[in-house]
NUROTI-912513 format. One line per field, with one value per residue (C-alpha): residue number from 1; residue in three letters; chain; z, x, y. Coordinates in steps of 0.001 Angstrom, whole numbers. Layout:
<pts>
pos	NUM, ...
code	ALA, ...
unit	A, ...
z	Z, ...
x	X, ...
y	Y, ...
</pts>
This chain:
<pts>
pos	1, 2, 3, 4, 5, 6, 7, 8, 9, 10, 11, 12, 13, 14, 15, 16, 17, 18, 19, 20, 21, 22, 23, 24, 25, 26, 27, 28, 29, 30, 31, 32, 33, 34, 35, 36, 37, 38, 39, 40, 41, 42, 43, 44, 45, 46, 47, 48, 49, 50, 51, 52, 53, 54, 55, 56, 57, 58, 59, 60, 61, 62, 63, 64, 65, 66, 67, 68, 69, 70, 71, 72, 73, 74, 75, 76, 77, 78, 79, 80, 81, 82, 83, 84, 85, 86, 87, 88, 89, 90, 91, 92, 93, 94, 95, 96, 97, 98, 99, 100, 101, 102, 103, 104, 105, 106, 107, 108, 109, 110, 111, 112, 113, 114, 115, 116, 117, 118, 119, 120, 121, 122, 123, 124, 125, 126, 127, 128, 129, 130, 131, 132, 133, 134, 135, 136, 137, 138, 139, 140, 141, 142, 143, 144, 145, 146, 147, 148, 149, 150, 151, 152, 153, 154, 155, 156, 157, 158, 159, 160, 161, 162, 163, 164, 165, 166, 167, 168, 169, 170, 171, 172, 173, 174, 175, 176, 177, 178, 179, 180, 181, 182, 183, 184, 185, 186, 187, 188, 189, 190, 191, 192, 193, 194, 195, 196, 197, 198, 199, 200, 201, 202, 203, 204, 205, 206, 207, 208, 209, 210, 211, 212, 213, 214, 215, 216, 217, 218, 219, 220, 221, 222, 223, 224, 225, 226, 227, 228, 229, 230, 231, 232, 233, 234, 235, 236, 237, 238, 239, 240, 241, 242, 243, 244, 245, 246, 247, 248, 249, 250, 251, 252, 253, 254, 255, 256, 257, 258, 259, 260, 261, 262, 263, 264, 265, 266, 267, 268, 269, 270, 271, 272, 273, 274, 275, 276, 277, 278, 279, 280, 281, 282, 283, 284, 285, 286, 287, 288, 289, 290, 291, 292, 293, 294, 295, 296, 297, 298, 299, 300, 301, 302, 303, 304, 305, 306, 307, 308, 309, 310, 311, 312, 313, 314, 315, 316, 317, 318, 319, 320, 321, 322, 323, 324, 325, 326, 327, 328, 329, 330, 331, 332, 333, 334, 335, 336, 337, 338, 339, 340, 341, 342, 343, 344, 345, 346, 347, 348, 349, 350, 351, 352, 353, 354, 355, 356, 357, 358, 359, 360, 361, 362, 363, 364, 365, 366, 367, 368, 369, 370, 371, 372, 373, 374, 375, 376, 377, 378, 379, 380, 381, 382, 383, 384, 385, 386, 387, 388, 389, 390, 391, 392, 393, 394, 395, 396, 397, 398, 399, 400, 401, 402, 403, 404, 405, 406, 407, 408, 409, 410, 411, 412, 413, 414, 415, 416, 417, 418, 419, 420, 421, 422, 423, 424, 425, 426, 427, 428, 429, 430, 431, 432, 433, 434, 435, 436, 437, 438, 439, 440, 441, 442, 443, 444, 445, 446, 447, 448, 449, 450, 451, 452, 453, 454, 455, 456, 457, 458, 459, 460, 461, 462, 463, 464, 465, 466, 467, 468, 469, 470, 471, 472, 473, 474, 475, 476, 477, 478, 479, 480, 481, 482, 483, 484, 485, 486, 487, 488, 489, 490, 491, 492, 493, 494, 495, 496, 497, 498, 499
code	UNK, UNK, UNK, UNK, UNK, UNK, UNK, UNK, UNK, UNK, UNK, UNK, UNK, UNK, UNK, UNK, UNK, UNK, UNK, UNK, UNK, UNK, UNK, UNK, UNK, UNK, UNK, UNK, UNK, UNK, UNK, UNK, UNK, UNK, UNK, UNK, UNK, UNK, UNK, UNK, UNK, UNK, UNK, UNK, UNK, UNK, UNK, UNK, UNK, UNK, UNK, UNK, UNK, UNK, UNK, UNK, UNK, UNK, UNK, UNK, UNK, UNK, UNK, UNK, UNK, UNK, UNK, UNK, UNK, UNK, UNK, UNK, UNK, UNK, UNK, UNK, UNK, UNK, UNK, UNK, UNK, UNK, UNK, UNK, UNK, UNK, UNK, UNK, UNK, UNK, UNK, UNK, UNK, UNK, UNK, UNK, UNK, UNK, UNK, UNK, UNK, UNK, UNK, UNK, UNK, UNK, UNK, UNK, UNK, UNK, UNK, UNK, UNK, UNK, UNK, UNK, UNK, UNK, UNK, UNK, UNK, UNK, UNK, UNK, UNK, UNK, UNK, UNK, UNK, UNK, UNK, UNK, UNK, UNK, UNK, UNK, UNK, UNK, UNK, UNK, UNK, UNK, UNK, UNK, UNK, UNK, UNK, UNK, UNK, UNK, UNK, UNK, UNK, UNK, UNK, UNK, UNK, UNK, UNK, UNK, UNK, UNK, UNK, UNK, UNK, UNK, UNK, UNK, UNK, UNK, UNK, UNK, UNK, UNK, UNK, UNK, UNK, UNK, UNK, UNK, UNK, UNK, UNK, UNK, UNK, UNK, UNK, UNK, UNK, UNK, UNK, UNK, UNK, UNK, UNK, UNK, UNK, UNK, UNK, UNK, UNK, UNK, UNK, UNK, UNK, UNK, UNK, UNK, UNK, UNK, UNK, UNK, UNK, UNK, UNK, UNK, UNK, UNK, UNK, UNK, UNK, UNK, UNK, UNK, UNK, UNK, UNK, UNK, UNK, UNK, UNK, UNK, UNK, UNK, UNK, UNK, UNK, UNK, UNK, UNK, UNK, UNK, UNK, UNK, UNK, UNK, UNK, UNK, UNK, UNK, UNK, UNK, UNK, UNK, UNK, UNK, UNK, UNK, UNK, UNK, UNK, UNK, UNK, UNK, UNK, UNK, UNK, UNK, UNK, UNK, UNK, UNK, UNK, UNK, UNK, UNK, UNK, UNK, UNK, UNK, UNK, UNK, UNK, UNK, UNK, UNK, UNK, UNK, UNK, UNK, UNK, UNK, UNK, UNK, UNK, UNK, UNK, UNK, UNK, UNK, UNK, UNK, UNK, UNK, UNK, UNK, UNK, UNK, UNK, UNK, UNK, UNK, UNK, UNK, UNK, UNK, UNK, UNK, UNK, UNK, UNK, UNK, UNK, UNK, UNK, UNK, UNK, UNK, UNK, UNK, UNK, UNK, UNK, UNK, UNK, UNK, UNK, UNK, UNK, UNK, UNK, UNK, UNK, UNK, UNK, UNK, UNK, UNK, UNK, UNK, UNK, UNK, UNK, UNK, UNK, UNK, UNK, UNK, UNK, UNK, UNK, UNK, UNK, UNK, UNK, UNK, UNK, UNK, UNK, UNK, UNK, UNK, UNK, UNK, UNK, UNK, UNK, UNK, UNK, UNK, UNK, UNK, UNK, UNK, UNK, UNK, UNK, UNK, UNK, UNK, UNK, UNK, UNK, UNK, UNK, UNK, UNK, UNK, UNK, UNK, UNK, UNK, UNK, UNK, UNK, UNK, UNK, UNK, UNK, UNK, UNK, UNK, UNK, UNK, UNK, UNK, UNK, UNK, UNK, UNK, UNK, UNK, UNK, UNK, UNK, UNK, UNK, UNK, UNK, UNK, UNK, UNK, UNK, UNK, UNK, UNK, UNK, UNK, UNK, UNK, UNK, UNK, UNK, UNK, UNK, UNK, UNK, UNK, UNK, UNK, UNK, UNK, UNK, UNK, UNK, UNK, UNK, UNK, UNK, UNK, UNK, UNK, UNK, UNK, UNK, UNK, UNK, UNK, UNK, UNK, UNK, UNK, UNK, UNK, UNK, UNK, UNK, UNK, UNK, UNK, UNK, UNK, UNK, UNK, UNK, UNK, UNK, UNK, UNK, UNK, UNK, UNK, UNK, UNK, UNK, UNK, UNK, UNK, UNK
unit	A, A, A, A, A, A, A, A, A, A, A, A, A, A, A, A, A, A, A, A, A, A, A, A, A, A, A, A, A, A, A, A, A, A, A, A, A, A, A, A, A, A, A, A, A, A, A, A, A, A, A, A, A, A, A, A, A, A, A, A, A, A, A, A, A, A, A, A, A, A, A, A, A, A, A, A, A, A, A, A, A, A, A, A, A, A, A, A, A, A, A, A, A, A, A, A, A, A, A, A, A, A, A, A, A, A, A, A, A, A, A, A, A, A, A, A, A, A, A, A, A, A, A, A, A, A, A, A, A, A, A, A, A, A, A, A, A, A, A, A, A, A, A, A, A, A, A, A, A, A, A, A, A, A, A, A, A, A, A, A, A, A, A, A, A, A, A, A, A, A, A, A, A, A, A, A, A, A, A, A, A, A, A, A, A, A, A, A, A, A, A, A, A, A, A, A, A, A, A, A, A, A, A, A, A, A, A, A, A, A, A, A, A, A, A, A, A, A, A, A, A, A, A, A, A, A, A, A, A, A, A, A, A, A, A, A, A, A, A, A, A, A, A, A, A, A, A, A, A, A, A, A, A, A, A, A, A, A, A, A, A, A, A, A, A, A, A, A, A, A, A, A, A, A, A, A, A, A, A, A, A, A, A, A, A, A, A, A, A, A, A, A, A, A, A, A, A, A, A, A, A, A, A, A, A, A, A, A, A, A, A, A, A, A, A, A, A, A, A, A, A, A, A, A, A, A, A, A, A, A, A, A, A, A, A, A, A, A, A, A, A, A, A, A, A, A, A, A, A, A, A, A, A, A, A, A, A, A, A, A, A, A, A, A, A, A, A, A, A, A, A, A, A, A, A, A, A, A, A, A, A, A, A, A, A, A, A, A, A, A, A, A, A, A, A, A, A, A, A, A, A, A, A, A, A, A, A, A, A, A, A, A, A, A, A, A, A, A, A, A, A, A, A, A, A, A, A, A, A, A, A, A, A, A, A, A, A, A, A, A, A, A, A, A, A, A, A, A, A, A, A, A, A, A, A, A, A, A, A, A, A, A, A, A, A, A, A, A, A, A, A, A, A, A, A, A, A, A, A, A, A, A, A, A, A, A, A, A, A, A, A, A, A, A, A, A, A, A, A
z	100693, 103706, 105147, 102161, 100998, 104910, 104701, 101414, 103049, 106242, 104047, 101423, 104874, 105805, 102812, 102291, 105607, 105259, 101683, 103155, 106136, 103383, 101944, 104951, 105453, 102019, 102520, 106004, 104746, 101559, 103543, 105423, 102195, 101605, 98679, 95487, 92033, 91178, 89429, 86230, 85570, 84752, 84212, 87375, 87270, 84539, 82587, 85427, 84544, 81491, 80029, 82943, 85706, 87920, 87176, 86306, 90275, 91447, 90116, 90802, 94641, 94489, 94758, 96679, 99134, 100363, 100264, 97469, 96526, 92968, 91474, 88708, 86402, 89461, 91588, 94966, 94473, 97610, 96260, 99156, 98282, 101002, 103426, 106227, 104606, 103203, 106804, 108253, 105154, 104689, 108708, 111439, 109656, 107579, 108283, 107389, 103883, 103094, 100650, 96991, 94517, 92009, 88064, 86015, 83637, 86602, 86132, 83402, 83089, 87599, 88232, 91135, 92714, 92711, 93226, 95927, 94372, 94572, 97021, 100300, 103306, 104402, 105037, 101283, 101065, 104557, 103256, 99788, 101703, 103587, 100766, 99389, 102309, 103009, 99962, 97573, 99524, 102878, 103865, 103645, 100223, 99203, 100194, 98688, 95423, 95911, 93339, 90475, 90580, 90265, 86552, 85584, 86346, 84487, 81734, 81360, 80665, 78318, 76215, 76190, 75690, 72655, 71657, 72208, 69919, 67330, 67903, 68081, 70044, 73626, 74272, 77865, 79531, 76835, 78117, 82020, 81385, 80313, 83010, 85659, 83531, 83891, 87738, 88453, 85838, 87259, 90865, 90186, 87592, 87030, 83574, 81303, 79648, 77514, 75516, 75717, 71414, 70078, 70410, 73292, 75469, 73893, 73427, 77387, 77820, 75464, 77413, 80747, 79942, 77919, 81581, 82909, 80334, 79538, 83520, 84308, 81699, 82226, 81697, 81443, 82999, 86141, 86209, 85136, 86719, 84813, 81668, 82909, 81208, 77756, 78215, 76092, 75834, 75496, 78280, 79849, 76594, 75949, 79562, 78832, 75982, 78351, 80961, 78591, 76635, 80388, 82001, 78904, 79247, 83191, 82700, 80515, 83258, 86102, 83757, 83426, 86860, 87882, 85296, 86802, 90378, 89339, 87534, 91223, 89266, 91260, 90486, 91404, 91885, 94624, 93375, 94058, 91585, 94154, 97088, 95717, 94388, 97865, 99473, 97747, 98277, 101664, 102081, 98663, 101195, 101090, 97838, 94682, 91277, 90346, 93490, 92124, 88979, 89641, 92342, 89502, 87655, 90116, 90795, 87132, 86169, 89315, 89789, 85881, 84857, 87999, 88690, 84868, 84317, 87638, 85980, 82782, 84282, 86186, 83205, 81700, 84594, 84081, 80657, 81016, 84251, 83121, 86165, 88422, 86317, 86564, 90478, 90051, 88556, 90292, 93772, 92142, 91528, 94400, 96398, 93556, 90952, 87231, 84748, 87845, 87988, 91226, 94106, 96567, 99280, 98182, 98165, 101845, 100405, 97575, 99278, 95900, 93790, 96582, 96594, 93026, 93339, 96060, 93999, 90684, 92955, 94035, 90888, 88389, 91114, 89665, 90443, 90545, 92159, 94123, 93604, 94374, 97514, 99093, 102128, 102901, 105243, 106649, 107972, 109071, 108019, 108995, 109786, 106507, 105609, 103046, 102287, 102335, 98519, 97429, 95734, 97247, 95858, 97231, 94867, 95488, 92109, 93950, 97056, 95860, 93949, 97328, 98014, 101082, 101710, 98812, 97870, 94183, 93475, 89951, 90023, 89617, 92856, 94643, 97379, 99083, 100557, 101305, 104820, 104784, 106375, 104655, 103126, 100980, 102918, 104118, 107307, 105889, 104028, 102020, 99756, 99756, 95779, 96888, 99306, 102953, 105819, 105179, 101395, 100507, 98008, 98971, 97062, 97545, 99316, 95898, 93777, 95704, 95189, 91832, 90647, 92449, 91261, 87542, 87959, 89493, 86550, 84063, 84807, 85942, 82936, 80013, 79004, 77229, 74884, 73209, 70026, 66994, 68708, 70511, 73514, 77696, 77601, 74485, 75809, 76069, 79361, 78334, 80371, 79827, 81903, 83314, 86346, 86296, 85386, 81923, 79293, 76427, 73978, 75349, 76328, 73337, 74119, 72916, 75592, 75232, 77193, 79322, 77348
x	46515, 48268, 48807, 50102, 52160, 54075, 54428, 56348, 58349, 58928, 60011, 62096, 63916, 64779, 65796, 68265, 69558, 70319, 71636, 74130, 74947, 75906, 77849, 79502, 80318, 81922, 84002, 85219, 86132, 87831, 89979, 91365, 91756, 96034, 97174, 97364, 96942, 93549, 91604, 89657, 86061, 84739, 88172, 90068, 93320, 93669, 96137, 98586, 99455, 101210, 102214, 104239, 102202, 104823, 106949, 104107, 103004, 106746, 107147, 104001, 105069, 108254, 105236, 102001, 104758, 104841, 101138, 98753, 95327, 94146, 90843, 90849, 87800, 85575, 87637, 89372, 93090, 95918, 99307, 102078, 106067, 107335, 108920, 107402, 104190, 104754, 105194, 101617, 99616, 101791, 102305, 101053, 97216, 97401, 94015, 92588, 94254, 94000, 91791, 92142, 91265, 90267, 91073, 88056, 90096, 90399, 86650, 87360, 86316, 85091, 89106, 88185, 86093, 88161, 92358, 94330, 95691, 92313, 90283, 89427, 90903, 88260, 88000, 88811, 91705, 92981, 92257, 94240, 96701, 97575, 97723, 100260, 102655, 102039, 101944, 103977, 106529, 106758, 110488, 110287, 108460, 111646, 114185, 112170, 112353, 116313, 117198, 114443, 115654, 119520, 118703, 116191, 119525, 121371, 119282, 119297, 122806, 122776, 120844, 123278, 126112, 123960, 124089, 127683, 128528, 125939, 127336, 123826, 122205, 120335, 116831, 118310, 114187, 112890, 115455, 114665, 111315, 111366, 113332, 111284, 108257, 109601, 110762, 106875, 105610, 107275, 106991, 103174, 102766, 105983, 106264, 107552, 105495, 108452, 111045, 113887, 114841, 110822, 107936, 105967, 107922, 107696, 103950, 102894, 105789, 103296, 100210, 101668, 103127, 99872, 97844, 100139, 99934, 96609, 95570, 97940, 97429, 94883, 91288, 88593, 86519, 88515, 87882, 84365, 82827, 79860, 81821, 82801, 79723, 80935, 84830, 85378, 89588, 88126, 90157, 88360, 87604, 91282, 92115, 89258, 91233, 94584, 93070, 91478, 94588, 96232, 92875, 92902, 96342, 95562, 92442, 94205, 96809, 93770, 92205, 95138, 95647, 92311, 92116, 95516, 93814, 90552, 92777, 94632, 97995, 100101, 101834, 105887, 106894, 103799, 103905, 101592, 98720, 98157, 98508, 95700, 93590, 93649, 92515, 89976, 88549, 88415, 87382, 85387, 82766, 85962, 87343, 86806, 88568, 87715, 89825, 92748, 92630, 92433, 95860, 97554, 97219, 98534, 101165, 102285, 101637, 103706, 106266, 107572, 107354, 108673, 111277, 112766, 112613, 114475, 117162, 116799, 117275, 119829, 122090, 121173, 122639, 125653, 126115, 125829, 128319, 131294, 132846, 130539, 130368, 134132, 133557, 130897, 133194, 135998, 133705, 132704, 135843, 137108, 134580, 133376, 135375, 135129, 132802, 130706, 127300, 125686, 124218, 122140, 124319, 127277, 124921, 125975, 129502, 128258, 127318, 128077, 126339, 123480, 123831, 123358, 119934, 118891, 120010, 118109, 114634, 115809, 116011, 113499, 110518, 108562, 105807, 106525, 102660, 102529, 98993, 96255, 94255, 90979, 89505, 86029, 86037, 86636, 90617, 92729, 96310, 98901, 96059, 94719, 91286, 91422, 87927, 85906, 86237, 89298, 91983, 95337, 98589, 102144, 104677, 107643, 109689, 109459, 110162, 113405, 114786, 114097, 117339, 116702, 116869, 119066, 122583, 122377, 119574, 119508, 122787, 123054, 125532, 125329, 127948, 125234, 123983, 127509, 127497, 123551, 121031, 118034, 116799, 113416, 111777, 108794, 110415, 112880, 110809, 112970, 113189, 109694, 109674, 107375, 105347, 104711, 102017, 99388, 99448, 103157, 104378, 103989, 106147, 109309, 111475, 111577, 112108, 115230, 116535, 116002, 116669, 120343, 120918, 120227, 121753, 125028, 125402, 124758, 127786, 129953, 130176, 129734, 131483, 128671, 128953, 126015, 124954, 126316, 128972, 126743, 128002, 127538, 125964, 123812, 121585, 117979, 116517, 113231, 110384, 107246, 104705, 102076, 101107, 104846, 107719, 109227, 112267, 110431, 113216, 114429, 117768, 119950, 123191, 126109, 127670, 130921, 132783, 135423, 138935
y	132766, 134771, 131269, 129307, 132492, 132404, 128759, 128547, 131732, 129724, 126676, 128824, 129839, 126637, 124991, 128066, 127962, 124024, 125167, 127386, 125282, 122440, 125040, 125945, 122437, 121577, 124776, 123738, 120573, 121455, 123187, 121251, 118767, 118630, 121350, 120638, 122579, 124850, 121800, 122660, 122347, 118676, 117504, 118445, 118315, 115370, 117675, 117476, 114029, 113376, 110097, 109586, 109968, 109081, 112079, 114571, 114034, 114124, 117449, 118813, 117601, 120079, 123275, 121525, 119283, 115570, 115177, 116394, 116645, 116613, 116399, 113737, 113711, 113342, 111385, 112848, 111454, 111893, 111396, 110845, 111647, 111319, 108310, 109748, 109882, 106866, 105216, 107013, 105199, 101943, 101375, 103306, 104022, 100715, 99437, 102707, 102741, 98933, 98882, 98990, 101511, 98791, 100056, 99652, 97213, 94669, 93994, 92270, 88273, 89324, 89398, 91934, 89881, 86736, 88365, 88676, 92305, 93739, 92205, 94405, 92726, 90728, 86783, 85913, 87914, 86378, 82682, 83640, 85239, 82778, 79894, 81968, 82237, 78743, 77416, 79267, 81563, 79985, 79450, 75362, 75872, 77732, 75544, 72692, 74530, 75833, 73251, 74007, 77845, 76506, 74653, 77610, 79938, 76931, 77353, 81225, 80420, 77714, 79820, 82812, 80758, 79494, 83214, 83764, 80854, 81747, 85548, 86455, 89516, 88159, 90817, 90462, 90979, 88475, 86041, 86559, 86434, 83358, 81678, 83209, 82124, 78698, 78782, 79627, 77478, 74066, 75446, 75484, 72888, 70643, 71922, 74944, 76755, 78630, 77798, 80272, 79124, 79619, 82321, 81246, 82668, 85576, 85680, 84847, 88161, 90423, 89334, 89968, 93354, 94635, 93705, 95976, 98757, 98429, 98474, 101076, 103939, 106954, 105373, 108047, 105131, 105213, 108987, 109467, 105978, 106671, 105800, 102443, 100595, 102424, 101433, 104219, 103481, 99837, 99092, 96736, 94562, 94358, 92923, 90397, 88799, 89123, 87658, 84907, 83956, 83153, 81673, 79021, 77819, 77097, 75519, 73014, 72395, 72387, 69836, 67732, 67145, 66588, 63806, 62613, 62254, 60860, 58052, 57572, 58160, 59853, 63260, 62839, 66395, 67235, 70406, 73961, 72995, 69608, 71575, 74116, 71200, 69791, 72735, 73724, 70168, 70103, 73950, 74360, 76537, 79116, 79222, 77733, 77315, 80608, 81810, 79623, 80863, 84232, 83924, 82243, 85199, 87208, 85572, 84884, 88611, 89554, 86896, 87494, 90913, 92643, 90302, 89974, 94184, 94979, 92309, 94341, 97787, 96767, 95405, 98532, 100756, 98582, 98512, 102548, 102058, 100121, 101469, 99878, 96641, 96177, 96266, 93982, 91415, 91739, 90720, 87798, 86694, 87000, 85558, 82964, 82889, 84116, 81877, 79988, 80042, 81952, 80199, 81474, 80812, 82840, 85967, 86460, 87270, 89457, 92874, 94712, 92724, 92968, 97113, 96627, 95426, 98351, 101022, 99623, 99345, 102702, 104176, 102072, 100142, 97758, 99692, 103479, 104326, 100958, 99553, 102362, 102371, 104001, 105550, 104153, 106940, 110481, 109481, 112702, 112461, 114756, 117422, 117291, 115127, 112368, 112222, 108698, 107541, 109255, 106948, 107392, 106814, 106344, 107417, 105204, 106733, 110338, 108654, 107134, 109972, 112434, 114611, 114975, 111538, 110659, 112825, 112862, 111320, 110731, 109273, 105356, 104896, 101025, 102474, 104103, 100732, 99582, 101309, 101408, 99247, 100207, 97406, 97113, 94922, 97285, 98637, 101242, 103814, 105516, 102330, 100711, 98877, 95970, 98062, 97818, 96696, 93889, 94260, 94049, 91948, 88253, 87169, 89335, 86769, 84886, 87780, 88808, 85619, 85233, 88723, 88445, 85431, 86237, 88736, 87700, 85021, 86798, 89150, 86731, 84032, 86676, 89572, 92401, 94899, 96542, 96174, 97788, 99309, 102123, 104189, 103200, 106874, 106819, 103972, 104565, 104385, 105699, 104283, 102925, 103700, 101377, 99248, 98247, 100667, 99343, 99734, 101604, 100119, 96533, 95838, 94219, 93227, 90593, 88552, 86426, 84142, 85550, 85463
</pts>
């Protein structure tokens, strides 16, 4: 008994020593993990975040500074505020923070293991990567398709000048939407899928902004991944149909064409949909249709929401800005005269119009958190630890409205970028809507150009007024919160022609 009795001692001993050594450990480590608030038991610090996340952490940055930890539910989450922050994760430790934090919502219908958005960046990414800059948004691909985005812009019009001689209110992000629903749609298949005058257009808009919503809003599944079988927000079931309404209208199209090119007949326009088809045939070991599928998604969901909001909140700012509009106009008629349609080669000679643009992506990004990412290891930033499975976000909204960076932040001012060169093409920090490094948006070439040009027209052939004869400072610029950075109320206004 004197033995057995010292042994269990002896081990007692050395299980509490490791005990306290763990201990020791955890301690050491947690603090050197960033400051943030005191989290609370179970739940962390999932009070903290509001309905609008995006704010909630921007204030919560003015106490704990430019990079934060809070506990979420179980989940270690890193927020960064600041450019320079922004520049360590985005730039100069990009490979370390390249992979995504993947929402549970985006396993709906496998989407996570098939998109570009979420997929870590491994040979499948690479191969879908590069389909879409050579494919889609290469510079040749763009010029072919200069033309197509002319008579979309054409269009736009043509339906507002329906509206002004109908005297009928135009749902200004319904309306671009639907043309940059189009643009994509005959870019990628030769046909539109929306007509500006019927529903469908508005239907396809519903889908793609509740993916957004939906995928974007607090999920107790995201924080509590033993929930994510349950879906108790039934997240995840509701993304299934989102997904499934899109996935149905492009395996028609797929099927179409496939048809088409076992018949031999030949497809005019050579569009994206051939190019894809064609690939996939001769590297089907690579990707398959599911691949396709999946990066048509993306590039729907991206390529129209983002790029018809920004156009939304920056008619908004206008309308609220008469000031600013009148400058607006008065550019473009001096350097293209009042009533003409907008080409992309007269941007050159629109810096105003092109300040415009900045300071709405200043003010309202597309995506005020960016898409999340995650650590698969230890990685030290800024002499703090960001422990291996933490999700880390980049808030660009904070990072945009930061005074030190920004004199009078919250004020809508396009002068700023007048004498500026900061640009938001992911080398100038401060102004980062479409991200930065290896996972910026592909596709922002084509959303600059098509935002502008919108844009651009849509001031300079209509006169606007908002409806029922409310007040440039009573308009609502409440925001809805999700994946992508919305108008809680859309924009109604009534154009007419220029007297």
């Amino acid at each position: 008994m004197g033995f057995l009795s010292a042994a269990l001692y002896l081990l007692l001993s050395f299980v509490s020593l490791l005990t306290l050594l763990s201990l020791q450990k955890i301690i050491k480590k947690s603090n050197k993990l960033a400051p943030g608030p005191t989290p609370l038991p179970l739940i962390g610090n999932l009070l903290k975040l509001g309905d609008k996340p995006h704010k909630s952490l921007a204030e919560l940055a003015k106490t704990y500074g430019p990079i934060m930890s809070l506990k979420l539910g179980q989940i270690n989450t890193i927020v960064i505020s600041s450019s320079k922050l922004a520049k360590e994760v985005l730039q100069k430790q990009d490979i370390s923070f390249s992979t995504r934090y993947v929402p549970s919502g985006s396993y709906a219908l496998a989407h996570d293991q098939f998109s570009v958005g979420w997929l870590p960046v491994y040979d499948t990414w690479r191969n879908l990567r590069r389909i879409m800059n050579s494919q889609m948004f290469s510079s040749s691909r763009l010029e072919t398709s200069l033309r197509l985005r002319h008579d979309k812009v054409r269009d736009l019009v043509n339906y507002v000048e329906g509206c002004c001689r109908r005297g009928e209110t135009v749902d200004i992000g319904r309306a671009t939407f639907t043309t940059s629903l189009n643009f994509l749609s005959n870019t990628l298949f030769s046909v539109d899928l929306a007509d500006p005058n019927k529903d469908s257009s508005k239907e396809f808009k519903d889908v793609i902004s509740n993916i957004f919503v939906d995928i974007g809003k607090p999920n107790l599944a995201d924080y509590f991944p033993v929930l994510a079988r349950i879906d108790p927000q039934g997240i995840k079931g509701r993304m299934e149909i989102h997904f499934g309404k899109i996935f149905q209208i492009f395996d028609r199209l797929i099927d179409e064409r496939l048809e088409l090119r076992r018949l031999k007949k030949k497809n005019d326009e050579n569009d994206v949909l051939d190019s894809l088809i064609s690939f996939i045939e001769k590297n089907s070991e690579e990707i398959d249709r599911n691949h396709i599928e999946h990066l048509l998604l993306d590039v729907f969901a991206a390529g129209t929401d983002t790029t018809s909001s920004t156009v939304e909140w920056a008619m908004a700012e206008l309308l609220r800005n008469p000031k600013i509009l009148n400058k607006a106009k008065s550019e473009l008629a001096c350097e293209i005269g009042i009533g003409k349609l907008i080409k992309e080669s007269d941007l050159n000679h629109l810096p105003y119009l092109r300040a415009i643009i900045k300071e709405t992506l200043r003010l309202h990004p597309p995506a005020p958190l960016l898409l999340p990412r995650k650590v698969t290891c230890d990685v030290e930033l800024c002499g703090y630890i960001v422990p291996a499975g933490a999700k880390v976000l980049v808030n660009v909204w904070a990072i945009g409205r930061d005074p030190i960076t920004w004199p009078t932040p919250t004020v809508f001012m396009p002068e700023r970028f007048l004498e500026s060169d900061i640009d938001v093409r992911g080398q100038d920090f401060e102004l980062i809507p479409f991200g930065a490094g290896r996972r910026i948006c592909p596709g922002l070439p084509l959303a600059m150009r098509m935002i502008n040009v919108m844009l651009g027209s849509l001031v300079n052939i209509f006169d606007w007024k908002l409806v029922e004869g409310a007040l440039p400072s009573e308009l609502d610029m409440e925001e809805k919160f999700g994946l992508t950075l919305q108008k809680a109320q859309p924009l109604l206004a009534i154009p007419s022609f220029h007297v």
